[in-house]
C-alpha positions in Angstrom: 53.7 -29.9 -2.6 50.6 -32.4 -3.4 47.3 -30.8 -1.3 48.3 -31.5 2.0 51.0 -33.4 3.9 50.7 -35.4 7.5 53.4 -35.5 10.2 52.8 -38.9 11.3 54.5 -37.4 14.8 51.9 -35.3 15.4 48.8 -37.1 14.0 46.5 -38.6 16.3 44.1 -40.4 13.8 41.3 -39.2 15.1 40.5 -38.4 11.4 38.7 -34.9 11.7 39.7 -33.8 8.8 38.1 -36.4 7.2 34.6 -35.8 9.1 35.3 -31.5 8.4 35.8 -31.6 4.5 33.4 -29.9 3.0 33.3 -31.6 -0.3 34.5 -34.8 1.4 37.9 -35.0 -0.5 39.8 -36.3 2.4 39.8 -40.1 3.3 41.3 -42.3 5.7 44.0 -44.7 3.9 46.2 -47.1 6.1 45.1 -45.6 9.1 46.6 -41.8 6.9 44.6 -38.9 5.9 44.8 -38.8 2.3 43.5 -37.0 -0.9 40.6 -38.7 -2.7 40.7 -38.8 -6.5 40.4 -35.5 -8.3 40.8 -33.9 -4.4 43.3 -31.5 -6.3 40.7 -30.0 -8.6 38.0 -29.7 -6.5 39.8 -28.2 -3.1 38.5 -24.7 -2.2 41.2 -24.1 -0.2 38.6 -23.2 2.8 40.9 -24.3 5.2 38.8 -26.3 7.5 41.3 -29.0 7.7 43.9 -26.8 8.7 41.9 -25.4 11.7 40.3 -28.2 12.7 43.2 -30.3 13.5 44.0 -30.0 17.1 47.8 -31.1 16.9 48.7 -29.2 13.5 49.8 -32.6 11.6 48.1 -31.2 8.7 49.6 -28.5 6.5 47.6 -27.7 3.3 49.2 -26.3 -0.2 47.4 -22.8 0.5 48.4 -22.2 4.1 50.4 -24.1 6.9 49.3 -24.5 10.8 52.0 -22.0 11.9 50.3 -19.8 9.4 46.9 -19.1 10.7 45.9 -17.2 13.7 45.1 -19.5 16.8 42.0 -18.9 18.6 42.0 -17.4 21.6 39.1 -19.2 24.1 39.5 -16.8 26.4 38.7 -14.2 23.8 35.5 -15.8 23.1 32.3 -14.0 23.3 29.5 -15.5 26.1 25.9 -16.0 25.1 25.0 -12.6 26.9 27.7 -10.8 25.8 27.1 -12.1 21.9 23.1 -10.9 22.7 23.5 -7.9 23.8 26.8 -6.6 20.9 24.0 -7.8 18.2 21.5 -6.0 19.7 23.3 -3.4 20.8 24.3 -2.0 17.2 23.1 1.1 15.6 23.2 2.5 12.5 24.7 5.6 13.3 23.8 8.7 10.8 25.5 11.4 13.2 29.6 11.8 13.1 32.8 13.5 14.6 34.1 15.5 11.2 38.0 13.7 12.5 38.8 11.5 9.7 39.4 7.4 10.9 42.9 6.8 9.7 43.5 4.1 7.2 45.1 1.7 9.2 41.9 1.2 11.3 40.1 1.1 8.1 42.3 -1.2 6.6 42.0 -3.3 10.0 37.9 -3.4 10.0 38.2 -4.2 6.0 40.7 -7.4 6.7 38.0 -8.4 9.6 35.0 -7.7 7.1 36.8 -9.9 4.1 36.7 -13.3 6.2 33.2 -13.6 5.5 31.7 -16.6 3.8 31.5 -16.7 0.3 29.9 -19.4 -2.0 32.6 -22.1 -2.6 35.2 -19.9 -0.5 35.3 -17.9 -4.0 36.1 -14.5 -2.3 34.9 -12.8 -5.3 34.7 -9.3 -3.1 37.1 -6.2 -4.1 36.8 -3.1 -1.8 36.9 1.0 -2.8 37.4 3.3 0.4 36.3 7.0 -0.4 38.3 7.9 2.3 38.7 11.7 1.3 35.6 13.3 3.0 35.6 15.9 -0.1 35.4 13.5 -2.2 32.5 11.8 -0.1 30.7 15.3 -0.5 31.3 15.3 -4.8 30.0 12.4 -5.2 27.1 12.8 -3.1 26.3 15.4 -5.6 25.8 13.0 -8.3 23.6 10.8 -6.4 21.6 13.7 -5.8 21.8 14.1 -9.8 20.5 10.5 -10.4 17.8 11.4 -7.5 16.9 14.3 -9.5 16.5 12.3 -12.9 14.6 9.8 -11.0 12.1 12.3 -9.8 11.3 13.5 -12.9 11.6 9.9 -15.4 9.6 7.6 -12.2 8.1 10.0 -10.0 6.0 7.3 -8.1 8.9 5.4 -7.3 11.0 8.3 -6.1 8.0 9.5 -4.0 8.3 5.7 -2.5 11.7 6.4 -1.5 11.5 9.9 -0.3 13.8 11.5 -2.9 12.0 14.9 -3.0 12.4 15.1 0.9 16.5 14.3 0.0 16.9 16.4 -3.2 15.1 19.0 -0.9 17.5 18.8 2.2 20.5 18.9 -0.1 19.5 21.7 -1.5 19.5 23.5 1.9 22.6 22.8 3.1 21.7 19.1 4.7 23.4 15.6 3.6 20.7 12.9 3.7 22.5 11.0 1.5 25.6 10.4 3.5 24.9 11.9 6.6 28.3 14.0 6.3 30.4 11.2 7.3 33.7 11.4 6.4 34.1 8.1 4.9 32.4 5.8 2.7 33.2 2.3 1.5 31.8 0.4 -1.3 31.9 -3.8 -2.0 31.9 -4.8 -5.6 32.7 -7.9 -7.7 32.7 -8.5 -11.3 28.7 -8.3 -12.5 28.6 -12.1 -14.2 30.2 -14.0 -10.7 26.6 -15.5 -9.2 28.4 -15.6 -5.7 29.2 -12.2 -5.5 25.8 -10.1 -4.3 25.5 -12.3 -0.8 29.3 -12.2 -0.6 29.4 -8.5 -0.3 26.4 -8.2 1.8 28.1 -10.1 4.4 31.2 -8.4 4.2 29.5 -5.4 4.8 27.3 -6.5 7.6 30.7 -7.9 9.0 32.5 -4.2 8.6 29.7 -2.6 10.7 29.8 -4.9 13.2 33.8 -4.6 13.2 33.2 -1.2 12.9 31.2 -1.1 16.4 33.5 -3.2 18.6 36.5 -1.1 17.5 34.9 1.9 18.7 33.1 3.6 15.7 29.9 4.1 13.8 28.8 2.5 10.5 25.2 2.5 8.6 24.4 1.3 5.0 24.2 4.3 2.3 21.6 2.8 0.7 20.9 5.7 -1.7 24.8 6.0 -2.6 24.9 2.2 -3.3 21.6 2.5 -5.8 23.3 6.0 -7.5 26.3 3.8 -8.0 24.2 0.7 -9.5 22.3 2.8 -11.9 23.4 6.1 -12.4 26.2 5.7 -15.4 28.0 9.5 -14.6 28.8 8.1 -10.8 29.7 5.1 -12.0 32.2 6.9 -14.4 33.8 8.7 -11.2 34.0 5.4 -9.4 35.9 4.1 -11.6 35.2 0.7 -11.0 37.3 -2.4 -13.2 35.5 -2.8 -16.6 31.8 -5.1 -15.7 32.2 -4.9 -12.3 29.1 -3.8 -10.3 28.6 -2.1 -6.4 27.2 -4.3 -4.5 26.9 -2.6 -1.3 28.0 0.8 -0.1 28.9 2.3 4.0 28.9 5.2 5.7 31.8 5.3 8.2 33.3 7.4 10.8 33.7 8.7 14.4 30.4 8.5 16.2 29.2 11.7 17.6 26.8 10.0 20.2 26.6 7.1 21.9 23.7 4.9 23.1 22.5 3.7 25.9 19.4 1.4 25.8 18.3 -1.4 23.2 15.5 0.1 21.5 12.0 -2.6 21.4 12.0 -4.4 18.2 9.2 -6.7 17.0 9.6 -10.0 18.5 11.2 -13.4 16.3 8.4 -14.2 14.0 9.3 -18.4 13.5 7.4 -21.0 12.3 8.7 -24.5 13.6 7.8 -27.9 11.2 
């Protein structure tokens, strides 16, 4: 089919579509939606036109109305109830050791992928250690890298408390990982300039996925550098040829739950 097609039975003309476009390749022709020149070429397929249109007349090449999950208004979120789930989330660095099954992972990752992405690129690939042994090896190499670090940049390790981790390790006590049974990593190929903010928001979608369904997330930042940097993790990774991890998550079964916002520092905004 060309980019998108009208049913001129459903079509209303009120020409959203036209006003939604991102890169303004629709246009109103004899009272029709219709492709500009080169529309083809420069569609990124984002969809907007799709869900925008409140009749479904309009069915783009990459996906149809009948295709696409209606929203739900009565499923929508209040201001007070938005406030106080945003608020309300906690990195959680204490677990349950019962695994989360894959299908619930596979769910929060699906939720977590719909993030933006420059130019609707999608450039972000996921790897679930979902085998909590597995977790625990490969903490052991981050604690390698942590141990090279120590001695080749001692000043920065000190910065980032990696004597204090090396040191818990060493007596029995994962500060790396927190023993969750899970961890899952966001990575993209290393030369794609979209990919680092793309897979930070997936991942700050997945933990926030990962609280309203019930479980706990937090941000393995030491994991993430280990498998930036460290080229013997990266080897067990196993990561596609010049690909890099952008981001890496603890996952799992909370052990505690919470029951007051903590204080924060207030908004600091300057208005012009």
């Amino acid at each position: 089919m060309n980019l998108f097609s009208v049913d001129s039975s459903k079509c209303k003309k009120d020409y959203i579509c036209v006003a939604i476009c991102p890169l303004g390749n629709i246009e109103e022709v004899d009272g029709v939606p219709t492709p500009r020149k080169g529309a083809e070429e420069s569609c990124i397929n984002c969809g907007h036109c799709v869900a925008a249109c409140p009749t479904g007349a309009l069915s783009h090449r990459a996906m149809a109305p009948e295709q696409c999950t209606s929203i739900k208004p009565d499923r929508s979120l209040s201001a007070d109830q938005a406030d106080q789930f945003l608020r309300g989330r906690r990195s959680i660095r204490t677990y349950r050791t019962d695994a989360v099954d894959q299908t619930a992972l596979a769910r929060l990752i699906g939720t977590a992928s719909t993030g933006p992405s420059g130019h609707n690129t999608q450039p972000v690939e996921w790897l679930v250690i979902h085998d909590t042994s597995e977790v625990r090896r490969l903490t052991g190499f981050v604690i390698d890298w942590m141990r090279f670090m120590i001695k080749k940049q001692p000043e920065f390790a000190k910065m980032i408390l990696l004597d204090h981790v090396v040191g818990k390790w060493e007596k029995g006590y994962d500060a790396v990982c927190r023993n969750a049974p899970h961890v899952v990593l966001t990575y993209a190929h290393k030369d794609n300039g979209m990919a680092p903010s793309a897979c930070t928001i997936a991942m700050a979608y997945l933990e926030l996925a990962a609280q309203a369904n019930g479980l706990g997330a937090c941000w393995a930042g030491y994991f993430d550098m280990a498998a930036r940097y460290w080229p013997p993790l990266q080897t067990e990774l196993g990561l596609p040829a010049d690909n890099v991890s952008y981001g890496a998550m603890m996952v799992g079964h909370p052990k505690y739950r919470y029951y007051r916002i903590p204080l924060r520092k207030e908004a600091r905004i300057n208005w012009k």
